[in-house]
LUMKENU-523504 format. One record per residue (C-alpha): residue number from 1; chain; x, y, z. Coordinates in nm, 3 decimals, decimal comma. Layout:
BEGIN
resi:chain:c1:c2:c3
NUM:A:X:Y:Z
...
This chain:
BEGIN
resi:chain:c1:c2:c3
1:A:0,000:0,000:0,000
2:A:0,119:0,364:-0,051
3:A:0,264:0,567:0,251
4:A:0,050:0,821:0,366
5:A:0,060:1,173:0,189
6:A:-0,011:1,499:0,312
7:A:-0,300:1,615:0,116
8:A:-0,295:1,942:-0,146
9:A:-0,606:1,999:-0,258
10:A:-0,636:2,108:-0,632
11:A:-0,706:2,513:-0,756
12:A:-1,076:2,447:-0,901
13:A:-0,992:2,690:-1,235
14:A:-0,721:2,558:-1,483
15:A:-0,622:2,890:-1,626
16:A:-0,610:2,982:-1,995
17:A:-0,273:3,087:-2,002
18:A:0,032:3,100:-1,808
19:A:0,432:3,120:-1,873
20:A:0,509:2,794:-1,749
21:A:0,334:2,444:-1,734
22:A:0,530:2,227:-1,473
23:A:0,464:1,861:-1,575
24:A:0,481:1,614:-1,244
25:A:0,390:1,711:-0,903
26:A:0,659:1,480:-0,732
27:A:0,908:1,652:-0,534
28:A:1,106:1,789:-0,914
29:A:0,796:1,928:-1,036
30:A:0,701:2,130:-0,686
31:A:1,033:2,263:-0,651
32:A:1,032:2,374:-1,028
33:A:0,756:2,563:-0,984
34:A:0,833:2,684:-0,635
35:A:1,152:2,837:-0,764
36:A:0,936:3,033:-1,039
37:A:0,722:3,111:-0,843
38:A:0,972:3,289:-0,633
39:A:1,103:3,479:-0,917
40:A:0,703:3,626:-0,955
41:A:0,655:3,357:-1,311
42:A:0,295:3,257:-1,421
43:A:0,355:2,903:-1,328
44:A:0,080:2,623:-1,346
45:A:0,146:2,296:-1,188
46:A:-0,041:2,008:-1,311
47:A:-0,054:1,662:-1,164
48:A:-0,265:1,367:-1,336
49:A:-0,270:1,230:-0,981
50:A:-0,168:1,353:-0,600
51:A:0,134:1,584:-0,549
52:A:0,406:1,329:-0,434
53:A:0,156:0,993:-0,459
54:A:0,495:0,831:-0,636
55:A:0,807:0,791:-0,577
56:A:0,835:1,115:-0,449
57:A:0,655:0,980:-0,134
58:A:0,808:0,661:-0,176
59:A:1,172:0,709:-0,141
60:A:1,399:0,682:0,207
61:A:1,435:1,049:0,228
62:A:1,796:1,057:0,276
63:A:1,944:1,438:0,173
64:A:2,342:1,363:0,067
65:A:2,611:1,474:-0,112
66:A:2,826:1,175:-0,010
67:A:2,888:0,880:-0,276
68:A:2,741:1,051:-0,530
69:A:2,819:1,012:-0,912
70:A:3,084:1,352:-0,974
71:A:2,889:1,482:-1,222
72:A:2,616:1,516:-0,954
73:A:2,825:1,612:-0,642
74:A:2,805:2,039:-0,690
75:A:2,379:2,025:-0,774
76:A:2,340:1,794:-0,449
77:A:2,621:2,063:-0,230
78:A:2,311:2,353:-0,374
79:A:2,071:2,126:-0,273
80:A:2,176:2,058:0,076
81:A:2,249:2,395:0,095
82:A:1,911:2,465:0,049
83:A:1,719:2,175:0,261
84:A:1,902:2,360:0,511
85:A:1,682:2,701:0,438
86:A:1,389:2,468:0,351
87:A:1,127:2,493:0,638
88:A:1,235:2,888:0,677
89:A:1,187:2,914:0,275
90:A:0,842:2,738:0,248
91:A:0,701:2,795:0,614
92:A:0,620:2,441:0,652
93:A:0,787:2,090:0,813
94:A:0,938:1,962:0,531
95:A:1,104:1,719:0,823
96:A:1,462:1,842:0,737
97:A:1,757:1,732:0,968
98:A:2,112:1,746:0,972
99:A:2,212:1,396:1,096
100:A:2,454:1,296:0,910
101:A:2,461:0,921:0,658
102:A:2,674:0,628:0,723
103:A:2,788:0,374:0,460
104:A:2,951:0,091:0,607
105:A:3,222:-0,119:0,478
106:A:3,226:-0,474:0,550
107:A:3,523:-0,577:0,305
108:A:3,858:-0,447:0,170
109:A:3,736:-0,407:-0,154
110:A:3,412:-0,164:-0,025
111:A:3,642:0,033:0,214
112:A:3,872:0,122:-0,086
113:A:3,545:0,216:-0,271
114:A:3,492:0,429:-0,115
115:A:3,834:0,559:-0,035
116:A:3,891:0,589:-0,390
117:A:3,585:0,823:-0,345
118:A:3,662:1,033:-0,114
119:A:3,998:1,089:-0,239
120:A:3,865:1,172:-0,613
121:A:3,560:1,286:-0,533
122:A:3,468:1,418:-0,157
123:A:3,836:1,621:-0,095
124:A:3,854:1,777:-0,413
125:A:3,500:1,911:-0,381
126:A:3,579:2,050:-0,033
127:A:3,316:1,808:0,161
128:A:3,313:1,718:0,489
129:A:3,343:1,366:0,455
130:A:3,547:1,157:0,612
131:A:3,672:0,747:0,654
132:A:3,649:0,611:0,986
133:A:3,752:0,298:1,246
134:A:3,541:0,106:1,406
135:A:3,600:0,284:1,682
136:A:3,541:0,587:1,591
137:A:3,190:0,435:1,449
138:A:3,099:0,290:1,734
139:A:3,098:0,662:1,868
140:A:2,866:0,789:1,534
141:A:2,684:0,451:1,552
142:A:2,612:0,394:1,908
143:A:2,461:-0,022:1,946
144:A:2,664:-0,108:1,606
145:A:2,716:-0,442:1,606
146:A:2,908:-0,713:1,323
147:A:3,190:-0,709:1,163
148:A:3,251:-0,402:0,970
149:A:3,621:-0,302:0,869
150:A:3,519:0,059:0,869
151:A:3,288:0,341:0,728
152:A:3,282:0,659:0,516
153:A:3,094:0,971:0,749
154:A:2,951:1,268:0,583
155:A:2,811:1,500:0,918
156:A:2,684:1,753:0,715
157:A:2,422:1,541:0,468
158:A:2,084:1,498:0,561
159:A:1,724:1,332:0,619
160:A:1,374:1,472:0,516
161:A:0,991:1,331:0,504
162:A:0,902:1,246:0,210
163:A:0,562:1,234:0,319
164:A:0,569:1,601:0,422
165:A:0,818:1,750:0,167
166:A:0,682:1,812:-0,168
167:A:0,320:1,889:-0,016
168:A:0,499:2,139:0,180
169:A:0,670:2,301:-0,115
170:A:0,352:2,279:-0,309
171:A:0,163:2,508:-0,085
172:A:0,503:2,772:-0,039
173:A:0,440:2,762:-0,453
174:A:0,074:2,827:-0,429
175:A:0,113:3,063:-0,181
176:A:0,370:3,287:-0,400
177:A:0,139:3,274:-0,698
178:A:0,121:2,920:-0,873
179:A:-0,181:2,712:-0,994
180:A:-0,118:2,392:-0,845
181:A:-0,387:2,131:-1,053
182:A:-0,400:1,755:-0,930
183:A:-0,628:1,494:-1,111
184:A:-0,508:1,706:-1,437
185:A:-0,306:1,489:-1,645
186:A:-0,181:1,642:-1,950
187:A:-0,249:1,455:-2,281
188:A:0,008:1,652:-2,456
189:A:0,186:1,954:-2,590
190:A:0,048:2,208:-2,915
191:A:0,314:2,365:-3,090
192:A:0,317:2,708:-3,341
193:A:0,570:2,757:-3,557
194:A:0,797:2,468:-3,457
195:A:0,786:2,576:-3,079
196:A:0,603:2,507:-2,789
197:A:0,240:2,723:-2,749
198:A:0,066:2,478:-2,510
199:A:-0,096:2,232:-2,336
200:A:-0,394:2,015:-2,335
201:A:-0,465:1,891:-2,049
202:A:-0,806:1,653:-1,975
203:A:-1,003:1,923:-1,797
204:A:-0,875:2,190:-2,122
205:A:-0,612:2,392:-2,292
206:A:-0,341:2,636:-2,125
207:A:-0,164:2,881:-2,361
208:A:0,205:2,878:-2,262
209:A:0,579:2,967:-2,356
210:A:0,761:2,694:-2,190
211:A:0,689:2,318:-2,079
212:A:0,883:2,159:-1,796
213:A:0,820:1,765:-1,848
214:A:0,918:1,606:-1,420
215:A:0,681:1,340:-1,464
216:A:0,963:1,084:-1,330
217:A:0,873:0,734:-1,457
218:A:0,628:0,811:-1,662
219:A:0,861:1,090:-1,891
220:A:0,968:0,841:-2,124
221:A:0,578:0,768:-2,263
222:A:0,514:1,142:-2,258
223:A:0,798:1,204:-2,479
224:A:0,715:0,935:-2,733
225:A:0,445:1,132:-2,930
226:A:0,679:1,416:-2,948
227:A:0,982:1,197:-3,131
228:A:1,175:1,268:-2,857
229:A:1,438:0,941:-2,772
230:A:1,422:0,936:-2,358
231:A:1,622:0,657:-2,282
232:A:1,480:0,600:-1,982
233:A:1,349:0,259:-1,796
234:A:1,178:0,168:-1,449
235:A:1,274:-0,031:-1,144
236:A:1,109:-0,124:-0,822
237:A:1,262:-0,033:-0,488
238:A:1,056:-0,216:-0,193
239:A:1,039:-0,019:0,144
240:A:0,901:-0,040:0,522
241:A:0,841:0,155:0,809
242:A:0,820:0,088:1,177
243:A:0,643:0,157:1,484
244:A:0,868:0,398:1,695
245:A:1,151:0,220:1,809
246:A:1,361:0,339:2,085
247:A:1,741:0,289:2,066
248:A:1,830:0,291:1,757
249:A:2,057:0,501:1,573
250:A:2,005:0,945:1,441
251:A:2,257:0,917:1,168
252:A:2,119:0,769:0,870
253:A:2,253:0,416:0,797
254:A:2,394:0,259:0,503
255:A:2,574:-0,133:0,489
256:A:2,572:-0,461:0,337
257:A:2,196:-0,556:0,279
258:A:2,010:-0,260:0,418
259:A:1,960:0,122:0,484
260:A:1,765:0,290:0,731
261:A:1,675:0,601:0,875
262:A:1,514:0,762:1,138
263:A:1,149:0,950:1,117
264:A:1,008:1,251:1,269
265:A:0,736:0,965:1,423
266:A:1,023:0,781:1,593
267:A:1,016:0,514:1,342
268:A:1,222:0,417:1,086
269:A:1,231:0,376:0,705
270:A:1,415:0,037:0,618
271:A:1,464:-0,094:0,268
272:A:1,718:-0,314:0,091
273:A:2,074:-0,103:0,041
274:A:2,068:-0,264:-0,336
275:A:1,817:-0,543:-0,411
276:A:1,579:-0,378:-0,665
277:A:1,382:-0,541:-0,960
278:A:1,383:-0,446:-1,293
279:A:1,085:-0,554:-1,530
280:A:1,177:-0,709:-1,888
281:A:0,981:-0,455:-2,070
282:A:0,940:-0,452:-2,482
283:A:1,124:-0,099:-2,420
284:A:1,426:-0,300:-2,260
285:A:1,514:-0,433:-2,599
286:A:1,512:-0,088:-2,819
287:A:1,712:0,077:-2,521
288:A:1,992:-0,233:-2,454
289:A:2,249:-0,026:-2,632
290:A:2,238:0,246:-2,402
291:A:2,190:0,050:-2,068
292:A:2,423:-0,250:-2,150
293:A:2,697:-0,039:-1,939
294:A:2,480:0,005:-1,649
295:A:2,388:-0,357:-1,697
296:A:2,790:-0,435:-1,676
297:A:2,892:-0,171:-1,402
298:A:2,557:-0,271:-1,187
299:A:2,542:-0,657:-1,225
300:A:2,440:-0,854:-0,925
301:A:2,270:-0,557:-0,716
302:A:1,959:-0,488:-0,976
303:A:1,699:-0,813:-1,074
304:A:1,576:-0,882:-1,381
305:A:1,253:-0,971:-1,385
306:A:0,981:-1,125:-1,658
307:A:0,643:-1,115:-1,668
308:A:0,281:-1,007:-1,680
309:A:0,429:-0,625:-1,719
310:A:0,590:-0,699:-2,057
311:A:0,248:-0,833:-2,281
312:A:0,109:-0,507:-2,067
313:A:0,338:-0,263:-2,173
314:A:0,351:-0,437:-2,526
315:A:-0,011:-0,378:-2,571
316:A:-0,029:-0,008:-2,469
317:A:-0,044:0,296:-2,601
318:A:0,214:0,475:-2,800
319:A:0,047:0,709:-2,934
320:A:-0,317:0,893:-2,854
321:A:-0,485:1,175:-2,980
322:A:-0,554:1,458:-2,749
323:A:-0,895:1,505:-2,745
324:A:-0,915:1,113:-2,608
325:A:-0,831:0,999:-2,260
326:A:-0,429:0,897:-2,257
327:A:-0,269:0,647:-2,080
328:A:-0,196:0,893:-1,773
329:A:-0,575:0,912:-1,644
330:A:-0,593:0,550:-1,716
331:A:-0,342:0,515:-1,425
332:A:-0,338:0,783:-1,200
333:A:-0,093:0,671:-0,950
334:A:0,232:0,350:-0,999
335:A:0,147:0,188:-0,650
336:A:0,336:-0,162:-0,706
337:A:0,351:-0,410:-0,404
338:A:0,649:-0,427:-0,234
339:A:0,871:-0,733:-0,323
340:A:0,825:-0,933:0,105
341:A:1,115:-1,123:0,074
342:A:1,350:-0,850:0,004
343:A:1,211:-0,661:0,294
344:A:1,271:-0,968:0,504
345:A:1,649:-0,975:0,399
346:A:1,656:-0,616:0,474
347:A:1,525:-0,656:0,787
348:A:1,738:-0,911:0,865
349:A:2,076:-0,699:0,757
350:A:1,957:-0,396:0,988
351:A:1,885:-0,656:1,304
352:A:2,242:-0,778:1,205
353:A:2,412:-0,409:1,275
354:A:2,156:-0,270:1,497
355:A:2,032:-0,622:1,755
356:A:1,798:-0,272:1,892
357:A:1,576:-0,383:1,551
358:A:1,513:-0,709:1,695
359:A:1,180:-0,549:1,828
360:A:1,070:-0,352:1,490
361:A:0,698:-0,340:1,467
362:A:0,623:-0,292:1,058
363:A:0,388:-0,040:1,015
364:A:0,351:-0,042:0,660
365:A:0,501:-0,165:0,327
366:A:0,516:-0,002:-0,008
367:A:0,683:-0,057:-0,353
368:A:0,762:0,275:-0,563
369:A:0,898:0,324:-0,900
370:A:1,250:0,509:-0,980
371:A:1,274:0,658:-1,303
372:A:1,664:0,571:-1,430
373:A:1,911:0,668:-1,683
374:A:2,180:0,442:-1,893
375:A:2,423:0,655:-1,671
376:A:2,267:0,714:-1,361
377:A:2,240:1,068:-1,436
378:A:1,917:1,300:-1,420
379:A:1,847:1,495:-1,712
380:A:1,746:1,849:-1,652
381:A:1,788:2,016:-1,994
382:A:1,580:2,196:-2,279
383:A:1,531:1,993:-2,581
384:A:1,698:2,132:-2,931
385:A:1,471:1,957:-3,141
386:A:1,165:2,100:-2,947
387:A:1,216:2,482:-2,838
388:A:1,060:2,592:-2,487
389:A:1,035:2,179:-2,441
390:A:1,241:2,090:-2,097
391:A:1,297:1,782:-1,886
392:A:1,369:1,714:-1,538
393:A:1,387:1,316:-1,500
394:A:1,537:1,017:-1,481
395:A:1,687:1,089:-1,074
396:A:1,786:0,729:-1,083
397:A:1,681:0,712:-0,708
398:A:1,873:1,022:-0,572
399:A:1,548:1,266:-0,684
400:A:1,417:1,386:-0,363
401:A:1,773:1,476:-0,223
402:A:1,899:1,686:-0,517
403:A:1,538:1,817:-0,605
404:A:1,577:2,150:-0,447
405:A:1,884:2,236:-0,664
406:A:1,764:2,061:-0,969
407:A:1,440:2,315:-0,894
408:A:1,638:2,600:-0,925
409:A:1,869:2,496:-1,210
410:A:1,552:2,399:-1,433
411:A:1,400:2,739:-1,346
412:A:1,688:2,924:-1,444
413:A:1,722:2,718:-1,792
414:A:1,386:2,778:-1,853
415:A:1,432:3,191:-1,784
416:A:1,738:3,168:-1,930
417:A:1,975:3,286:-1,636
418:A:2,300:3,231:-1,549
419:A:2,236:2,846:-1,384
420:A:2,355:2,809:-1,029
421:A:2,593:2,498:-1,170
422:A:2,730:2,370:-1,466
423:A:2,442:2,205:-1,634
424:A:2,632:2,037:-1,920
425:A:2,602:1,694:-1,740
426:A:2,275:1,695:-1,718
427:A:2,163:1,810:-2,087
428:A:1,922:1,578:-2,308
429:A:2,152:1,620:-2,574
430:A:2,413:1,335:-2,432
431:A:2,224:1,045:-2,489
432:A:2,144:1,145:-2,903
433:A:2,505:1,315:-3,034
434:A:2,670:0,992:-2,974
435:A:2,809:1,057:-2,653
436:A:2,703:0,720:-2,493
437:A:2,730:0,839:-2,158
438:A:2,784:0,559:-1,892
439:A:2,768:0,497:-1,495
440:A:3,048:0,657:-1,283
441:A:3,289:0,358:-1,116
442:A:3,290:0,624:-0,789
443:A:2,923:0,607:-0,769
């Protein structure tokens, strides 16, 4: 079942016209158009579901700049720069803490992992990360138990509530100006003279100069109509939560098997550190060229799995005019089952480091869809092909963390300002002019 959501409840008018249509209402999409907002845009928001009933909801809400792919490290140091001014910037609990994330190392060959990180990666960028003993984690880590060689500490990343986030920065939008529309699922985009001019959405048309496309996993379908080539594919991350538990560790927790952190509740979020499923899809077979290296670098930690969602997918819609209901309000929200015996292997890792999670009480279950890229990277990028046509997917699981400075970057592409970081990494462009971008071996 999904987590529970705050609640935004929809503006009743879907305006005529606006600058901006933000695409997505997951935790992207609300910080897009929070960020115009703030800079006084005409921004409509629409949603074909709830704001942050995906993966936006779904995810462990960890907030880090440590282990991160390079290319991502100096949007996530804006981003955790700005969870930090979060609950002041929005005037909400967006559950925001600096607490600090843990990954353990159980073996040589992790511990020079993420050495090899840190000396690359985490010192060059100036980062406060640092490897440690297990002495010195039995200080961080208080109740560690096992045998773990040692651990790389970053004090300054984070945790947030998923639950509470994006709502929160949906209202701070609202509240500055923006139309925020849920159960409005756009069907697609008009164009005039080769550019972008609108969008139809099911409950009617909004005249606009720019289109922001954050609908996460479903981006790839959206863009399919428009012959635009989104490399993109999906994969299923299974997740609990407990009862509050006393005992058990602040500083978020990753190691061999699991990862964990703590809730505002007292509970915890626990999921599997790298057992995820990925569905055989006819899509898997047109994009193998571009994912064979993630298939290489990523072998043994992602599933392949076939099935009943292959003949589905194979017998959907492609295409769809717009004045006929699309495949978005046929499925309003991805709410997949979590995978049980995954979460029991999980659960079995975190009892192993932590005994204090011998007395976890599961609250709930969910399963939640990541949106991912051949390289791991997100794209956030206008499209050449398609002028005032932009994207903001394919997070590859690190979304809600670096959404508040992939936010702002997309809003200053789309006004065309000088962007807050280099956004060459991220650009559409790398995955069509032959670049054939691939995972980072830091990552």
């Amino acid at each position: 079942m999904a987590p529970p959501v705050d609640r935004v409840t929809s503006d009743p008018t879907v305006p005529a016209t606006t600058s901006v249509v933000v695409i997505g209402g997951g935790i992207v999409g609300v910080c897009t158009a929070f960020f115009l907002a703030r800079k006084g845009v005409p921004v409509v928001l629409c949603e074909k579901g709830e704001i942050a009933g995906e993966q936006s909801s779904r995810n462990w809400g960890w907030c880090r700049k440590m282990g991160r792919d390079p290319r991502e490290v100096p949007l996530a140091m804006e981003a955790l720069r700005l969870w930090l001014e979060m609950n002041n910037l929005v005037g909400a609990e967006t559950g925001f803490r600096r607490s600090g994330i843990v990954y353990l190392c159980r073996t040589p060959k992790e511990l020079a992992k993420r050495e090899a990180w840190l000396e690359q990666v985490g010192k060059p960028m100036g980062l406060d990360s640092r490897l440690m003993t297990r002495d010195q984690m039995n200080r961080v880590l208080p109740g560690l138990a096992g045998q773990w060689l040692g651990g790389l500490f970053t004090p300054s990343d984070g945790r947030a509530e998923p639950a509470h986030a994006a709502p929160a920065i949906a209202g701070a939008a609202r509240r500055l100006g923006a139309t925020i529309l849920t159960g409005c699922a756009v069907r697609g985009v008009e164009t005039k003279g080769g550019q972008i001019s609108g969008v139809v959405t099911e409950r009617g048309t909004i005249a606009c100069q720019a289109v922001v496309l954050a609908g996460g996993a479903w981006s790839r379908l959206f863009c399919r109509p428009l012959d635009v080539r989104l490399p993109q594919l999906q994969m299923l991350s299974s997740v609990m939560r407990t009862e509050p538990l006393a005992g058990g560790p602040e500083t978020s927790v990753g190691g061999f098997g699991f990862g964990l952190r703590k809730r505002l509740d007292g509970g915890y979020t626990v999921a599997s550190w790298s057992r995820n499923v990925m569905d055989v899809v006819p899509a898997s077979f047109r994009l193998l060229r571009d994912f064979l290296p993630a298939l290489r670098t990523h072998r043994g930690s992602v599933k392949l799995r076939f099935g009943a969602r292959f003949f589905k997918d194979l017998v959907g819609k492609g295409q769809w005019k717009l004045d006929e209901p699309s495949p978005f309000e046929a499925m309003r929200v991805l709410d997949p089952p979590a995978l049980q015996p995954i979460l029991d292997q999980a659960r079995a890792h975190a009892t192993g480091a932590f005994p204090v999670f011998h007395t976890m009480q599961v609250k709930e279950t969910w399963g939640g869809m990541i949106d991912v890229t051949p390289d791991g990277v997100p794209v956030i990028s206008h499209v050449d092909t398609l002028p005032g046509f932009y994207i903001a997917t394919g997070f590859s699981g690190h979304g809600f963390g670096i959404a508040p400075g992939a936010g702002r970057l997309m809003a200053e592409l789309v006004m065309g300002e000088t962007p807050v970081v280099d956004p060459a990494p991220f650009r559409y462009s790398r995955f069509i002019d032959g670049t054939r971008p691939k995972p980072s071996p830091l990552a």
